[in-house]
VODO-671334 format. One record per residue (C-alpha): residue in one letter; x, y, z. Coordinates in Angstrom, 2 decimals, padded with zeros to 5 digits, m for minus. Layout:
BEGIN
+------+---------+---------+---------+
: rose :    east :   north :      up :
+------+---------+---------+---------+
:    a :       X :       Y :       Z :
...
+------+---------+---------+---------+
% end
This chain:
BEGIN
+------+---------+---------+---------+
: rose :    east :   north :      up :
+------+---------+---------+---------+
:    x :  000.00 :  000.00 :  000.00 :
:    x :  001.79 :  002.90 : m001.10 :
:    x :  000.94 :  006.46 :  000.78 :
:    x :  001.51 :  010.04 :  000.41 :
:    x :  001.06 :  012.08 :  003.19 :
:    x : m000.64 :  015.18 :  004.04 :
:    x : m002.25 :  016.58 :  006.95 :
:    x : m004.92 :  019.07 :  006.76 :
:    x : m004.88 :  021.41 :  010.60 :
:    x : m005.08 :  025.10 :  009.04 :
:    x : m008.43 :  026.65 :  008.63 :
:    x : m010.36 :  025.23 :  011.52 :
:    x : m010.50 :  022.37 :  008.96 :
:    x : m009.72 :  018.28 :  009.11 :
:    x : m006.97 :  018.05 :  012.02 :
:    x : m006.67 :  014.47 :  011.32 :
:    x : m004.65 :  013.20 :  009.33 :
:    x : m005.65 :  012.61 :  005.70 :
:    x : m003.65 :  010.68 :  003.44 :
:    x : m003.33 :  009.23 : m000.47 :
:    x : m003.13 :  005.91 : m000.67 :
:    x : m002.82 :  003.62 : m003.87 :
:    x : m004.76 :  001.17 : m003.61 :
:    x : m005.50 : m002.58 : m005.22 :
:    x : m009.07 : m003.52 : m005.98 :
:    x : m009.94 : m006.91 : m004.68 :
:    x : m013.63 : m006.76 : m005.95 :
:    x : m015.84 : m004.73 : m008.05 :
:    x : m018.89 : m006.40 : m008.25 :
:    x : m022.44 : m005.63 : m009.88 :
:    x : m025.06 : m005.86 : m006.94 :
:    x : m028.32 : m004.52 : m008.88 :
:    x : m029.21 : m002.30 : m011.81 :
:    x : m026.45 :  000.67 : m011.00 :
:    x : m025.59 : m000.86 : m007.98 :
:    x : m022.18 : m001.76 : m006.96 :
:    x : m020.04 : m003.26 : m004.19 :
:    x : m016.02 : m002.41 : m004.36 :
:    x : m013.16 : m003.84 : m001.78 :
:    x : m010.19 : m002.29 : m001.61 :
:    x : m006.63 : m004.06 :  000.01 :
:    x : m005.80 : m001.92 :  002.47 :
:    x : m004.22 : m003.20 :  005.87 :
:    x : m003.59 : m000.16 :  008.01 :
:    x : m007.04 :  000.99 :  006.96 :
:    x : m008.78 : m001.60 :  007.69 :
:    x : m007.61 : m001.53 :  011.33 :
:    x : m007.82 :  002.27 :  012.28 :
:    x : m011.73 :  003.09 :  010.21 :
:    x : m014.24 :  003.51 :  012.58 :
:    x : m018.34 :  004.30 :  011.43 :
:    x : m018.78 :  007.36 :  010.03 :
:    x : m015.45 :  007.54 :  008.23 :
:    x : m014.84 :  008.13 :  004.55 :
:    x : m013.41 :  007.96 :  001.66 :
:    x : m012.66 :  009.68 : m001.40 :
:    x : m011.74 :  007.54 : m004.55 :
:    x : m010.72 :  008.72 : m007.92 :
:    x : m011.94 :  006.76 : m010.57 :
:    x : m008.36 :  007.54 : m012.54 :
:    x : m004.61 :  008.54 : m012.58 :
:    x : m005.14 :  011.80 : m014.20 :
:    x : m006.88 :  014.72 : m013.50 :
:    x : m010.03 :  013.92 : m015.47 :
:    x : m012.20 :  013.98 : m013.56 :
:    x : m010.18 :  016.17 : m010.91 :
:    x : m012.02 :  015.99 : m007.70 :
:    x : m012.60 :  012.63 : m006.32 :
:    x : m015.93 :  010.77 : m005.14 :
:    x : m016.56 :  010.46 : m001.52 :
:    x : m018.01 :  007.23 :  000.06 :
:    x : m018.68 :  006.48 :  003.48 :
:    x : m016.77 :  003.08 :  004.15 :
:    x : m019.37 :  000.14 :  004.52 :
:    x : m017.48 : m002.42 :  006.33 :
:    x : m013.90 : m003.13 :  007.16 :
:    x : m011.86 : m006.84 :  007.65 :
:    x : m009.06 : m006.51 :  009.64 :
:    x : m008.24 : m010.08 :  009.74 :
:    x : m008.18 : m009.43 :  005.59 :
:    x : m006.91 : m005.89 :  005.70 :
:    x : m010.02 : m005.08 :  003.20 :
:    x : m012.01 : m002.25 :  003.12 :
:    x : m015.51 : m001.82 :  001.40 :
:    x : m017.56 :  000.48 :  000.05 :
:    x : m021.26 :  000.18 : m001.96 :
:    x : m021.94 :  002.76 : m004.69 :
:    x : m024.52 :  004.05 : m007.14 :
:    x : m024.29 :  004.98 : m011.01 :
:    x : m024.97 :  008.58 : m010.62 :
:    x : m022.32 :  010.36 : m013.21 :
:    x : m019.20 :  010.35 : m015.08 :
:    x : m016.98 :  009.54 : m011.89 :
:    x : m019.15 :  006.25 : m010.76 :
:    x : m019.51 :  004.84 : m014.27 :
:    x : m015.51 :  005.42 : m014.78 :
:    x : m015.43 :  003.29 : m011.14 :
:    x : m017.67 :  000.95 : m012.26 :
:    x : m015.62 : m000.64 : m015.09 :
:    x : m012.48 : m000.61 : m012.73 :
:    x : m010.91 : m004.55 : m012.88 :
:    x : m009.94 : m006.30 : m009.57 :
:    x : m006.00 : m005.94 : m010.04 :
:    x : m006.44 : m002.41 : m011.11 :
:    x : m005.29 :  000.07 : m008.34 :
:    x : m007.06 :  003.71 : m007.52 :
:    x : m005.56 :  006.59 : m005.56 :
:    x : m008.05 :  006.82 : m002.43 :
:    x : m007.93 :  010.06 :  000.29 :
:    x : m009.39 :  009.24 :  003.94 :
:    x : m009.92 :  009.06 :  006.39 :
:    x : m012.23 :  011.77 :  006.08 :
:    x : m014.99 :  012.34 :  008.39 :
:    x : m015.83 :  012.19 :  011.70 :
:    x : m016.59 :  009.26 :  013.08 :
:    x : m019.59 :  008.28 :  014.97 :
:    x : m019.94 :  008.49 :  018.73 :
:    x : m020.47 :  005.64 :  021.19 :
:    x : m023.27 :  005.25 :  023.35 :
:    x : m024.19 :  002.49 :  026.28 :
:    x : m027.45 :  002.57 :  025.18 :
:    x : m029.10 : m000.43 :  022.82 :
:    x : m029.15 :  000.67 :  019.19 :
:    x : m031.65 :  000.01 :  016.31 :
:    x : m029.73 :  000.87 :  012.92 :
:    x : m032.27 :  001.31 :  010.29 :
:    x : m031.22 :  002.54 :  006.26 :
:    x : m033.35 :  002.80 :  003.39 :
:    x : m031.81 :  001.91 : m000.45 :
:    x : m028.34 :  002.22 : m000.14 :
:    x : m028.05 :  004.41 :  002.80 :
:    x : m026.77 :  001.89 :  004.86 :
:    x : m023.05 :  002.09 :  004.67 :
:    x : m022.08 :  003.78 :  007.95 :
:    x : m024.52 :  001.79 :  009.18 :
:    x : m023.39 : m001.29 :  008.72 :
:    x : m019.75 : m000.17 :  010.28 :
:    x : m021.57 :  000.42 :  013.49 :
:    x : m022.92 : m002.96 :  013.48 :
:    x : m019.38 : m004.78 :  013.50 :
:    x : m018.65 : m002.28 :  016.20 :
:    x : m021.65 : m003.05 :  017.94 :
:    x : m022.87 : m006.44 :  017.75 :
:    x : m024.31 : m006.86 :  021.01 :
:    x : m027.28 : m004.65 :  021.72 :
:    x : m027.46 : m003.33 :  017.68 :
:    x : m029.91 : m004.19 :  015.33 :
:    x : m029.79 : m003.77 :  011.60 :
:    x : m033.14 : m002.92 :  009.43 :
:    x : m032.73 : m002.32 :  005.88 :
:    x : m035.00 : m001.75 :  002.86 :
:    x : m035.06 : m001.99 : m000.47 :
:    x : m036.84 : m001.90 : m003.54 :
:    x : m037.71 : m005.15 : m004.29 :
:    x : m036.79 : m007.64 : m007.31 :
:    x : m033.37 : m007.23 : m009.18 :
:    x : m031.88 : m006.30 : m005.28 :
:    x : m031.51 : m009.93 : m004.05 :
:    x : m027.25 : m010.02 : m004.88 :
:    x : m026.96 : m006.49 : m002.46 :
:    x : m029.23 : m008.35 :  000.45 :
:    x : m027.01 : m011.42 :  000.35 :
:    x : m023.74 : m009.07 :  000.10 :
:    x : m025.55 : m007.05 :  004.03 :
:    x : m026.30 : m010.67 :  004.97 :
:    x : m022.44 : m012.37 :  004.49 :
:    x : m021.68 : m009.53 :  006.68 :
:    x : m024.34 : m009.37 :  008.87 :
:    x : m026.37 : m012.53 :  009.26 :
:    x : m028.79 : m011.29 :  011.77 :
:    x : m029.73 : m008.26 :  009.87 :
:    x : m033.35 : m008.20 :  008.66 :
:    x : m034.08 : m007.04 :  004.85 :
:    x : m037.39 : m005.51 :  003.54 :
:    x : m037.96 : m005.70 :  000.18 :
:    x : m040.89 : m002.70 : m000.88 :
:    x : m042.39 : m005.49 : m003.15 :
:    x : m042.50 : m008.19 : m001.10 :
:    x : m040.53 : m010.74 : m003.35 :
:    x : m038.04 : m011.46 : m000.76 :
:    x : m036.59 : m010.69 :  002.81 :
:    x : m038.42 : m010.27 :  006.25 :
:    x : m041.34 : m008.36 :  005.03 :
:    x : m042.59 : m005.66 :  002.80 :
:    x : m042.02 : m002.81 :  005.14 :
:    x : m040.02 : m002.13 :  008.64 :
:    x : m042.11 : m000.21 :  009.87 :
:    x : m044.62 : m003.35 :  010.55 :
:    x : m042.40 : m004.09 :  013.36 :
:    x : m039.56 : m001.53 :  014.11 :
:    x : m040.09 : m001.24 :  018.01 :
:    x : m041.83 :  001.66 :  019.32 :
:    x : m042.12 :  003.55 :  021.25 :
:    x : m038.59 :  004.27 :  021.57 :
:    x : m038.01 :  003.31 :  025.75 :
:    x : m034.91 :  005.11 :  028.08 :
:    x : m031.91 :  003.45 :  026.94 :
:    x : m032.54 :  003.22 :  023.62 :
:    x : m031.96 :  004.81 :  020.11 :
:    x : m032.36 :  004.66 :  016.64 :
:    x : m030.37 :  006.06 :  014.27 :
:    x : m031.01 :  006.00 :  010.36 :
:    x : m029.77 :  006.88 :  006.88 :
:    x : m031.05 :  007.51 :  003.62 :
:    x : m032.97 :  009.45 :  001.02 :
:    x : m035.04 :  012.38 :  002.40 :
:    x : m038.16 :  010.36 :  002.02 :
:    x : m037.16 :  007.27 :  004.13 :
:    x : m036.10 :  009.75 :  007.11 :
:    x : m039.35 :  011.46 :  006.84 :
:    x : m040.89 :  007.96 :  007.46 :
:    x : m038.59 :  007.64 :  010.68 :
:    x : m039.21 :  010.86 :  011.64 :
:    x : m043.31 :  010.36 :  011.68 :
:    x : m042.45 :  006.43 :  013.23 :
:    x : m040.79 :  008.13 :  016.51 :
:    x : m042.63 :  011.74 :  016.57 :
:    x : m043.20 :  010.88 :  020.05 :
:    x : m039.61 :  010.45 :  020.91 :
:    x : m037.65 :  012.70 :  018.56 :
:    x : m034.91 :  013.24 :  021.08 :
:    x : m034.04 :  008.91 :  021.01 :
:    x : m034.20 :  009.15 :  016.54 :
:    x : m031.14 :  010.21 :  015.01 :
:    x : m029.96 :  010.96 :  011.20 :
:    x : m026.83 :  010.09 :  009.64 :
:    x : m027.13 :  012.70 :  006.97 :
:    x : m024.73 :  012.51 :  003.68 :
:    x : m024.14 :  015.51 :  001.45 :
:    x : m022.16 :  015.73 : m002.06 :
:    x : m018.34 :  017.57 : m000.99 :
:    x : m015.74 :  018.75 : m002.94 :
:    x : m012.89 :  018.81 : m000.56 :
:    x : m013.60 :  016.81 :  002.61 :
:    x : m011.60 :  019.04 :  004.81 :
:    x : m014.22 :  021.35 :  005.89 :
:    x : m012.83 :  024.04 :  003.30 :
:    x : m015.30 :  024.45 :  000.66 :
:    x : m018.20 :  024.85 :  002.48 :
:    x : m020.80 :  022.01 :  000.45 :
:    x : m021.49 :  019.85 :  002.97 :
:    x : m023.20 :  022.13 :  005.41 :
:    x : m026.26 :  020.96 :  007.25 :
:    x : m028.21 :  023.80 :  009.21 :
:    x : m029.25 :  022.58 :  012.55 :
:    x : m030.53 :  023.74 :  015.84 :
:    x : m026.94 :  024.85 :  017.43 :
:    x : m026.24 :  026.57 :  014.35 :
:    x : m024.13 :  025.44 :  010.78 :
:    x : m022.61 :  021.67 :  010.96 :
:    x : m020.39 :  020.42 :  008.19 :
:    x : m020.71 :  017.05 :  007.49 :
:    x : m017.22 :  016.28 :  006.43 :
:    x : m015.23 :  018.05 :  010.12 :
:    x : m018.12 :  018.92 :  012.51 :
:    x : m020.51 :  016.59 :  012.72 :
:    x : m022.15 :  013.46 :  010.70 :
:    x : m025.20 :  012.53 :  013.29 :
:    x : m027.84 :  014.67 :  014.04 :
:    x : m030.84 :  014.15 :  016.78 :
:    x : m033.88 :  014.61 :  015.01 :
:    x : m035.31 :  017.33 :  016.98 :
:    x : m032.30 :  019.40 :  016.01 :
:    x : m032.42 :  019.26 :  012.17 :
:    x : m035.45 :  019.94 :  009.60 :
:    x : m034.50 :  017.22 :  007.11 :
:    x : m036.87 :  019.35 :  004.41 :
:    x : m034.18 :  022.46 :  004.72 :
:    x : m030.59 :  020.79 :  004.13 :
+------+---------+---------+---------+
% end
């Protein structure tokens, strides 16, 4: 694993260190339509990432495209010194990653972000679609008093549920259509309400935390949102990945990547 250091501590921005790594691919596998599971080698990685960390890959040598794509890491193997991440077609960057080779090696920045906190108390981890990366990483931290609820569309999505489920036997899928999984919905039996000592926290597309939000409006202060937004730099410099919350402007990348739901208006960042 080859590095190249930096370390970004002027600006009030990342004061960890961030470096460039080149990396090997060890898979780069087709999990549904635009869906896609890579694994990088990566040793030293693999035993420092914690949830909530990411990392930005460019899809090429050059400086086409220049800025890289950032992806919260989905699960890490020390014993294999592999990390993982699980992306979605959305642009030039992802379809150049998508027709990368295992063998092939990629320049990859990180760690970037901060990672999550701890807490004593018994966590339900619930993602919608793909928003379940972070989430994931918290369950190998956590895998006493954790559970893992994750939904997806339906037919065509069976290849991602078995790639959650060789990680994470016990975690329950929902497909929306019913053609496979636990059920056709979570929120048939997420618990509620949620009790002292307990909290859920949950990631995805604006509509799935709107669902959460309405599940738990009696206990907003126990329902928390990993929130991802598009960045440019991942040092806290540019300014993209700013969420507006109760206790003022939070960037995503430095200051803070969960947010209590009472705290944040989903609808406004």
């Amino acid at each position: 694993m080859r590095k190249r250091g930096m370390r970004m501590t002027n600006c009030n921005c990342n004061a960890q260190e961030v470096n460039d790594y080149i990396l090997p691919v060890v898979k780069n596998k087709k999990l549904a339509e635009r869906l896609y599971w890579m694994t990088f080698e990566a040793p030293a990685l693999a035993k420092s990432v914690r949830a909530g960390h990411s990392i930005m890959v460019f899809p090429n040598h050059g400086t086409d495209p220049l800025l890289g794509r950032p992806f919260a890491v989905a699960d890490a193997d020390a014993a294999r010194g592999e990390i993982s991440l699980c992306y979605v077609l959305v642009g030039r960057g992802t379809e150049m990653m998508s027709r990368v080779s295992a063998g092939a090696k990629l320049r990859v920045r990180g760690f970037l972000g901060r990672p999550c906190p701890d807490t004593d108390d018994e966590l339900i981890l619930a993602g919608g679609g793909v928003g379940v990366a972070a989430l994931m990483m918290k369950k190998r931290e956590r895998r006493e008093r954790s559970s893992l609820y994750i939904g997806v569309p339906g037919r065509g999505y069976e290849d991602y549920a078995e790639e959650i489920l060789s990680i994470h036997p016990d975690a329950k899928i929902f497909a929306d259509d019913g053609s496979f999984g636990e059920g056709d919905s979570m929120f048939k039996v997420l618990p509620r309400p949620l009790s002292e000592g307990v909290q859920a926290w949950c990631c995805g597309p604006g509509g799935f935390l709107e669902a959460m939000r309405r599940h738990y409006v009696d206990t907003p202060q126990r329902l928390y949102y990993l929130l991802d937004k598009r960045m440019a730099c991942g040092y806290g410099g540019c300014m993209g990945c700013v969420i507006e919350t109760a206790n003022g402007l939070k960037r995503v990348c430095v200051d803070q990547s969960l947010f209590r739901a009472d705290e944040v208006n989903i609808h406004d960042n």
